[in-house]
N, C-alpha and C positions, 0 to 999 in steps of 0.2 A: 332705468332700462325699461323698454317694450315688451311685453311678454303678449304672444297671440298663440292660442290652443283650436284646432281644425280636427274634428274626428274625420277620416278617410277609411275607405276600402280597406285600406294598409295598414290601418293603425292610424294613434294620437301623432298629428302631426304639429310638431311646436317652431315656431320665431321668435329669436330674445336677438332686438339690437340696442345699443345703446344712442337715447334719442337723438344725439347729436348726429348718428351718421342715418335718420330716416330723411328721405329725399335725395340724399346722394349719390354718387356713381364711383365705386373705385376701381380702377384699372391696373392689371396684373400683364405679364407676360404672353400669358394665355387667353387675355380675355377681361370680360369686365364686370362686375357684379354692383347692379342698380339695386340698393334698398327703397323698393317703392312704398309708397302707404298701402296699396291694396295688399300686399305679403303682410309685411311687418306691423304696419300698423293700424288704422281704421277705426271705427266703432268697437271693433271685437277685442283690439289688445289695449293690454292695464297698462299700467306703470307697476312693478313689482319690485318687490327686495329680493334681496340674491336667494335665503330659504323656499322663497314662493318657487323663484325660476329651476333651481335645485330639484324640488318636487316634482315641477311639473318634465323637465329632462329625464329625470329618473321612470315617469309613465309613458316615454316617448317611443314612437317607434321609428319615428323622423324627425331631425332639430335641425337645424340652421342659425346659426348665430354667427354676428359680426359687429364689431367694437372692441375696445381693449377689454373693457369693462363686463360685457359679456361672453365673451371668450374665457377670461380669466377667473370668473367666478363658476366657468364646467372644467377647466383646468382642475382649479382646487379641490371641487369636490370630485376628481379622480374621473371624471365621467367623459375626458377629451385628452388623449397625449399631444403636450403640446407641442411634440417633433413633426405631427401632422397639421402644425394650421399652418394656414397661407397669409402671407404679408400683400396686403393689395393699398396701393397707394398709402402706406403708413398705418395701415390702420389692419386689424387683425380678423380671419374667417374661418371658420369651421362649421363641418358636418359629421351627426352623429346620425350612423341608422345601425338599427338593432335586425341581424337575421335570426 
């Protein structure tokens, strides 16, 4: 998985996709969600284990994650109900923002 960490105005804004879906476009009912390199990946994001991304979700004030893979590992650790993620062409999205 992708892990990118961005300090903002707002808060630690974090991106965990799983690499297979950077580049891609999945399309939803509503719309369409482009995982571009300038978000997700770049110079700036690692490749991490699920503890790293765990960690850094946890300091977040903003996350965006899309994949099964990275979806499933903020499921687990309790940090995303999974009755709120969205199914976009097969493949799975969620946002977490802390008020």
């Amino acid at each position: 998985m992708l892990l990118r960490e961005r300090e903002t105005p707002e808060g630690l804004l974090v991106s965990v996709c799983d690499t297979d879906c950077l580049g891609e476009t999945f399309a939803h009912d509503r719309g369409e969600l482009e995982v571009t390199e300038s978000f997700y990946g770049g110079a700036a994001a690692e490749e991490a284990e699920p503890e790293r991304i765990v960690g850094s979700l946890r300091r977040a004030a903003t996350a965006n994650l899309v994949g099964e893979e990275a979806v499933g590992v903020a499921i687990e650790a309790g940090l995303v109900d999974e009755n709120r993620v969205l199914e976009l062409d097969g493949t799975r999205h969620a946002q977490l923002v802390r008020m």
